[in-house]
C-alpha positions as CSV (number, residue, x, y, z in Angstrom):
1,X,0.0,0.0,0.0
2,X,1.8,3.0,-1.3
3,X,1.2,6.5,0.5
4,X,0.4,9.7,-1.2
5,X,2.4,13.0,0.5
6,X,0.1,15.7,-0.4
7,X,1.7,19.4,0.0
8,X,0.6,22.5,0.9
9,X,-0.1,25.6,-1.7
10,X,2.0,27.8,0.2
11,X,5.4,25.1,-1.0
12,X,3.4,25.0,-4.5
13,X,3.7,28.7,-4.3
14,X,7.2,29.0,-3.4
15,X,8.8,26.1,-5.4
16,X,7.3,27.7,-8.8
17,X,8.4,31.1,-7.3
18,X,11.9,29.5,-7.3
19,X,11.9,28.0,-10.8
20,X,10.9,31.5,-12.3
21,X,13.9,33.2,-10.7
22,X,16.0,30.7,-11.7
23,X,14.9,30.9,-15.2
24,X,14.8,34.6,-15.8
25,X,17.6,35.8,-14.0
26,X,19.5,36.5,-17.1
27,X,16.8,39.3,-17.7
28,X,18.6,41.3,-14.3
29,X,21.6,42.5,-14.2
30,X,21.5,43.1,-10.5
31,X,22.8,40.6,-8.2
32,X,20.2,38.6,-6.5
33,X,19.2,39.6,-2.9
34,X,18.2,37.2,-0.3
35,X,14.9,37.5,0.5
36,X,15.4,38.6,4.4
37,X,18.1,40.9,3.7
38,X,17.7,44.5,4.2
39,X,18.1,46.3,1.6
40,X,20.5,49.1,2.0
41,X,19.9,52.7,-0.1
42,X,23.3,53.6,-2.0
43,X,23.9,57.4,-0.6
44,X,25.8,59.4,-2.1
45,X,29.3,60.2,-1.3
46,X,30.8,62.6,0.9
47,X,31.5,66.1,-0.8
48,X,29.6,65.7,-3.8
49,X,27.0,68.7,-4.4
50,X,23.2,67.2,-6.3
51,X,22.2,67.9,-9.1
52,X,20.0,71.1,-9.5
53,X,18.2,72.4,-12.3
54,X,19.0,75.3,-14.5
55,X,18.7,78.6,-12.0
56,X,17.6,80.6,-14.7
57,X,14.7,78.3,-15.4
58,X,13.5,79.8,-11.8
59,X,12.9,83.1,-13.7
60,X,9.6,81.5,-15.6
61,X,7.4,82.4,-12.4
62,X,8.7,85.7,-11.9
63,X,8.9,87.3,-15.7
64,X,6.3,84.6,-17.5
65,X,5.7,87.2,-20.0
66,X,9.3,86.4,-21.6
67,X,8.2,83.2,-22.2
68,X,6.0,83.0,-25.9
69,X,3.0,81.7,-26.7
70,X,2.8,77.9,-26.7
71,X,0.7,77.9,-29.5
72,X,2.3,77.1,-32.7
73,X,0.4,79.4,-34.7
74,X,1.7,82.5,-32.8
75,X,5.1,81.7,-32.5
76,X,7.5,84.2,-35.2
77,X,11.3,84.2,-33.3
78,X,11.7,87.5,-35.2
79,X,9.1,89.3,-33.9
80,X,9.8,87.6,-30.1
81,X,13.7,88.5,-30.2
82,X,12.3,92.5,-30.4
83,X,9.5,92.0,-27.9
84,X,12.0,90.9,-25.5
85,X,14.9,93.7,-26.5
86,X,11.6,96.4,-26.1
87,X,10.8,94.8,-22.8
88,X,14.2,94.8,-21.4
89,X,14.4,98.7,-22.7
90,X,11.1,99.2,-20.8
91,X,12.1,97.7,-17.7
92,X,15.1,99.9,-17.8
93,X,12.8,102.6,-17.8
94,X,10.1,101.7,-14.7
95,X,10.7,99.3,-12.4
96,X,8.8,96.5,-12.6
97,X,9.1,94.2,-9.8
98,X,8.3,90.7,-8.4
99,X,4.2,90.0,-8.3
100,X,1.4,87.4,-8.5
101,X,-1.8,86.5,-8.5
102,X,-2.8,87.5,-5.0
103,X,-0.3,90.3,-4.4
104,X,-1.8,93.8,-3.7
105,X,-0.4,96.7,-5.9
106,X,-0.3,100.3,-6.2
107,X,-0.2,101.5,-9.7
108,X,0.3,104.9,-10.6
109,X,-0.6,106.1,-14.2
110,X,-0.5,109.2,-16.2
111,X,-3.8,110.8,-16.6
112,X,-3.7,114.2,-18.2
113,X,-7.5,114.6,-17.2
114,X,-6.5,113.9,-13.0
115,X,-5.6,116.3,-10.4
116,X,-1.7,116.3,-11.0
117,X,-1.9,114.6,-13.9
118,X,-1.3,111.2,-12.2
119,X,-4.1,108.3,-11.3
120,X,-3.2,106.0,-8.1
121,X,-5.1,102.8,-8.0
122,X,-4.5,99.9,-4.8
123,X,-6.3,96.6,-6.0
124,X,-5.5,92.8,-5.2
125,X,-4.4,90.8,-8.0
126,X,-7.3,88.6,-9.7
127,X,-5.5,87.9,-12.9
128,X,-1.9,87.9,-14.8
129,X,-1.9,86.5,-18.4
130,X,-0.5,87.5,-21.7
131,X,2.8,87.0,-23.6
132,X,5.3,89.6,-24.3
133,X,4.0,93.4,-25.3
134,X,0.9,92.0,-24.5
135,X,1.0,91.0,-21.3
136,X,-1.4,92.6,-18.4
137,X,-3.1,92.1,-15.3
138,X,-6.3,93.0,-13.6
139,X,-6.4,94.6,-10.2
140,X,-10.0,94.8,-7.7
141,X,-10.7,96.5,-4.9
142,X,-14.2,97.5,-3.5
143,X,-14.5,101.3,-3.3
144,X,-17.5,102.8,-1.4
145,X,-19.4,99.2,-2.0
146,X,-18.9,99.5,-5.0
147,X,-16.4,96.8,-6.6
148,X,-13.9,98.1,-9.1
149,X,-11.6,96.4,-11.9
150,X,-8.7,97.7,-13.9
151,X,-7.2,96.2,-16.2
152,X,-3.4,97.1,-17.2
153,X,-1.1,96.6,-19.8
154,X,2.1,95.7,-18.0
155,X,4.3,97.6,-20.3
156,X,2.4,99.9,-20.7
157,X,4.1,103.7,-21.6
158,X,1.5,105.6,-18.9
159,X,2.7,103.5,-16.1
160,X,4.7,105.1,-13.8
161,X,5.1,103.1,-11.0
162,X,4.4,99.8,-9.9
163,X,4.8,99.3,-6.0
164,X,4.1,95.8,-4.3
165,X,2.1,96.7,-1.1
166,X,1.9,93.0,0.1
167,X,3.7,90.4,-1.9
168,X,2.0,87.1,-1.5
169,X,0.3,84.1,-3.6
170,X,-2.8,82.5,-3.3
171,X,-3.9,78.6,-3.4
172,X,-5.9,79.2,-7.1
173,X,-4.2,80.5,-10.4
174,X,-7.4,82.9,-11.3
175,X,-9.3,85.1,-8.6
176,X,-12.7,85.9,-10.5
177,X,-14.5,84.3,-7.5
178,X,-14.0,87.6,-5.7
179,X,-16.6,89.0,-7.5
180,X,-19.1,87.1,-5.7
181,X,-17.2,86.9,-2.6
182,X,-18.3,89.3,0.6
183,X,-16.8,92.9,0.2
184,X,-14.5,92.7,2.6
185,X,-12.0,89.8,1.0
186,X,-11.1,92.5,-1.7
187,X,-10.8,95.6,0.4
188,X,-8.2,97.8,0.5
189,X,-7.5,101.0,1.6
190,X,-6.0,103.8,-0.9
191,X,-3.3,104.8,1.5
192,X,-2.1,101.5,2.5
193,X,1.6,101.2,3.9
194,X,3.6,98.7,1.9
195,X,4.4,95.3,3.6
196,X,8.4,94.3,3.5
197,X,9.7,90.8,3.6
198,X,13.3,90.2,4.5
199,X,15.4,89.7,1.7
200,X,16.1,85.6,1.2
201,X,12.5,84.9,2.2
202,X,10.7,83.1,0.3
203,X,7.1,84.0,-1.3
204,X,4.5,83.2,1.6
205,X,1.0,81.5,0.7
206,X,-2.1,82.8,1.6
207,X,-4.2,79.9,2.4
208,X,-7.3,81.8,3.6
209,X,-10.7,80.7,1.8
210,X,-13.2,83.2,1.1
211,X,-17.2,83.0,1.7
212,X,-19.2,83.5,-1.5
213,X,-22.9,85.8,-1.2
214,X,-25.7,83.2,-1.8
215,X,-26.8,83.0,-5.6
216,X,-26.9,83.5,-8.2
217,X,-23.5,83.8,-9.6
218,X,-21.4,85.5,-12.4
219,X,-19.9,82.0,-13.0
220,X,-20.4,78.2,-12.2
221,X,-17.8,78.3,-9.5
222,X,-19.2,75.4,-8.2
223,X,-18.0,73.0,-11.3
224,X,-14.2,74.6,-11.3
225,X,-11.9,72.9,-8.8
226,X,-11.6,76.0,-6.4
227,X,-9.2,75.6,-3.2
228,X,-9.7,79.0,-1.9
229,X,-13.7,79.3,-1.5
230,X,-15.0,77.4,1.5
231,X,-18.8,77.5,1.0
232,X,-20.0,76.4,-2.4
233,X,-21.8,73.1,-0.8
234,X,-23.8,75.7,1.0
235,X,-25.3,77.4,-1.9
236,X,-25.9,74.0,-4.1
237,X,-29.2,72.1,-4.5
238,X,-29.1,68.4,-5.3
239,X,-29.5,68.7,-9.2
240,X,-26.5,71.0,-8.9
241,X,-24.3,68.4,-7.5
242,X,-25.6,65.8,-10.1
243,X,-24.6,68.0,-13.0
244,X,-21.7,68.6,-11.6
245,X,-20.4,64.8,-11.6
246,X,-21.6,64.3,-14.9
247,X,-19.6,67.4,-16.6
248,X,-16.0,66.6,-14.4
249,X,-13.3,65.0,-16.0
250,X,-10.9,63.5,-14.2
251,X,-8.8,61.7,-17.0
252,X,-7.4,65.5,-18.0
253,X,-4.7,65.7,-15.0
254,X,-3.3,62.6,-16.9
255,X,-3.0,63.9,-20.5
256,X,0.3,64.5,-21.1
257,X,0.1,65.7,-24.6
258,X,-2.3,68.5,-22.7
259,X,0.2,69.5,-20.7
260,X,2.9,69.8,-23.1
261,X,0.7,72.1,-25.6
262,X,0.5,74.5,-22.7
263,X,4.2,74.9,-22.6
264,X,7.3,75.7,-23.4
265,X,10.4,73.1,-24.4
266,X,12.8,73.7,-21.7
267,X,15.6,74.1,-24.6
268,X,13.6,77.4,-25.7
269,X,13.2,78.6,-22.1
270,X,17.4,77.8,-21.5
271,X,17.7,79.8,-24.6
272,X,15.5,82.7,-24.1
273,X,16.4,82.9,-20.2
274,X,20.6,82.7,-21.4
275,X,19.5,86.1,-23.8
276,X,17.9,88.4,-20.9
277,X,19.2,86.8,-17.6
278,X,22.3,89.4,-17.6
279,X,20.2,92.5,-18.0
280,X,17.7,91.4,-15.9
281,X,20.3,90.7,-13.0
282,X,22.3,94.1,-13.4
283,X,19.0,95.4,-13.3
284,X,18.0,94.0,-9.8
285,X,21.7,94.3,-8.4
286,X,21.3,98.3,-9.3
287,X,18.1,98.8,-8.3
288,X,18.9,97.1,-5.2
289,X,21.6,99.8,-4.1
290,X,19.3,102.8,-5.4
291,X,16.9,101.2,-2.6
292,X,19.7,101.2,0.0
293,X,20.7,104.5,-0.6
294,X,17.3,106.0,-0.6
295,X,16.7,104.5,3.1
296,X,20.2,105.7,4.0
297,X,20.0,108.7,6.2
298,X,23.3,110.6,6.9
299,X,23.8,111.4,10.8
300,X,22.7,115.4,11.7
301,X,26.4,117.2,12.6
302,X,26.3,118.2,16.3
303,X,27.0,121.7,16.8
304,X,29.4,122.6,20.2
């Protein structure tokens, strides 16, 4: 009477695990690791400084309207190459400085129909978009409850100053929600004293989220991914939030090709930041010892 020795799955399981490693370790060319051993990270040596990318590349959040149109069908490197040498000439001209959407500027204008011939407007950044000559941005405050919008062409001849009261970003790319928000997120007093960071810090975030006034609304804020309203579920009925699921679409944050439309190559940025990084350093190195010696006040002479 013969006996049959039945085995487990789990020894099935790890004698055919066996047999495939065996087979197809050709296809690695690592060494093979015991399967209680810990594997150790390889760190890198002593002295050696990583890897960092490209500083001037840095510069595409701070002067995007160097940068060209993505879209094909706009792009002439002729006309782009003179944009940038007018821009630089312009900036030479009026300071221009650091700003983004969220920051609260002063902008003063020429107005040759003003008392003094100058216009002074204090708004909070909703919007910055544009490409070259045409770049602009919107400012908003609310004036006597009364909301106000101006829109400005960044290099534009009638500027005359731009000053950055509060420099600071915000958790969405676009503010047009502020229009429906309560008055008092977009207030801002006409004689407000500008804020000063130390120099080295880095941009703070605002991460404060604004209440919106029940409907109706300007826009369907409710079917845009907003991080910086807090009270859209308040204002929504049921049908609201069922057309809402049907019209999102997930899948885009995966599209590559989308992505890549909407920029530039990184060998254009390299080679338009290599043509205006110098000027655009001299520039803040100068303007940087104008500031100083503005704030430097000489000592009064003590007589006797």
């Amino acid at each position: 009477m013969s006996l049959v020795m039945r085995k487990s799955p789990i020894e099935y399981f790890n004698a055919a695990k066996w047999i495939i490693r065996r087979e197809c370790r050709y296809l690695s060319n690592l060494p093979e690791v015991a399967e209680n051993s810990e594997v150790v990270e390889d760190k890198p040596p002593k002295g050696r400084k990583p890897r960092f990318l490209n500083p001037t590349l840095q510069y595409r959040h701070v002067y995007p309207e160097f940068l060209p149109d993505p879209n094909p069908k706009f792009r002439n490197s002729l006309r782009e190459k003179l944009e940038r040498a007018d821009m630089l000439k312009r900036r030479s001209q009026v300071d221009i400085p650091e700003f983004y959407v969220g920051t609260i500027l002063a902008v003063t204008i020429a107005d040759p129909h003003a008392q003094g011939k100058t216009n002074k407007f204090v708004g909070i950044c909703i919007e910055r978009k544009g490409c070259g000559l045409r770049a602009e941005f919107t400012l908003r405050n609310v004036i006597d409850h009364q909301g106000i919008e101006v829109r400005y062409e960044l290099y534009d001849p009638t500027i005359q100053n731009i000053q950055v009261l509060r420099l600071e970003k915000r958790l969405d790319d676009k503010l047009f929600y502020l229009r429906d928000a309560l008055p008092e997120y977009c207030t801002f007093p006409i004689d407000m004293d500008p804020e000063i960071l130390p120099e080295g810090s880095p941009v703070p975030v605002n991460t404060v989220q604004v209440k919106l006034k029940p409907r109706p609304w300007l826009e369907r804020w409710e079917r845009q991914e907003l991080k910086g309203v807090s009270n859209i579920e308040e204002h929504l009925k049921e049908k609201d939030r069922v057309r809402r699921e049907l019209r999102k679409t997930p899948w885009e944050k995966f599209d590559l090709m989308k992505d890549y439309r909407k920029t530039i190559p990184i060998e254009d940025q390299t080679e338009i930041w290599g043509e205006v990084y110098n000027q655009l350093q001299q520039m803040r190195v100068s303007r940087k010892k104008m500031s100083k010696q503005r704030t430097f006040t000489a000592p009064k002479t003590q007589l006797g």
